[in-house]
C-alpha positions in Angstrom: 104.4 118.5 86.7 106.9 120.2 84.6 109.0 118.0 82.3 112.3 118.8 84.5 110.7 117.5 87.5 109.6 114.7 85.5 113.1 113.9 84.5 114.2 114.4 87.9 111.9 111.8 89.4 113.3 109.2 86.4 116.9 110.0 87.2 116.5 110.0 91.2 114.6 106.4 90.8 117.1 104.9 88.0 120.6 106.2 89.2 119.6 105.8 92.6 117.1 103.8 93.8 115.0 106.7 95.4 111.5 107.9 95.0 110.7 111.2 94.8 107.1 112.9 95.2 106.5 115.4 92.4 105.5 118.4 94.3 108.1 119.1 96.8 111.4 116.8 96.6 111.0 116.4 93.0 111.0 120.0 92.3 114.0 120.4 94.4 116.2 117.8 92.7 115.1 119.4 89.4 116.8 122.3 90.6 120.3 120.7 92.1 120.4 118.7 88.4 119.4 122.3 86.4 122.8 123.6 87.9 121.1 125.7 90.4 124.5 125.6 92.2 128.0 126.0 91.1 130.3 122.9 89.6 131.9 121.1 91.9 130.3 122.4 95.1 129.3 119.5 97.6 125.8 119.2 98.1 123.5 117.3 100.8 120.1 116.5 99.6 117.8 115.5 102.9 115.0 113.6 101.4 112.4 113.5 104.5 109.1 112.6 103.2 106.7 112.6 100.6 105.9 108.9 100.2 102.3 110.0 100.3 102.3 112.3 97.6 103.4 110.0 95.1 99.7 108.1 95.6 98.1 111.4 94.0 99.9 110.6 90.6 99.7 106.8 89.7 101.0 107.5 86.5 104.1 107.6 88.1 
């Protein structure tokens, strides 16, 4: 786990209220908050899954 995916999952969870697995969504809302796309573009994250994968890292 990188520390932008890291900080990804903590800013998801805090701001709003979602849980995100660190190997697929997490790394994909990394890169929409890294500015992956340009400023003021509207966005859609789908967030289908990966409540399973956050039972691999309990220090989560």
């Amino acid at each position: 786990m990188t520390d932008a995916v890291r900080a990804a999952l903590e800013i998801t969870a805090g701001t709003e209220g979602i849980f995100l697995d660190p190997t697929y969504t997490g790394r994909a809302m990394a890169a929409l908050l890294a500015g992956s796309f340009p400023r003021g573009d509207r966005l859609v994250f789908v967030h289908t899954g990966g409540l399973p994968g956050l039972f691999g890292h309990p220090e989560l």
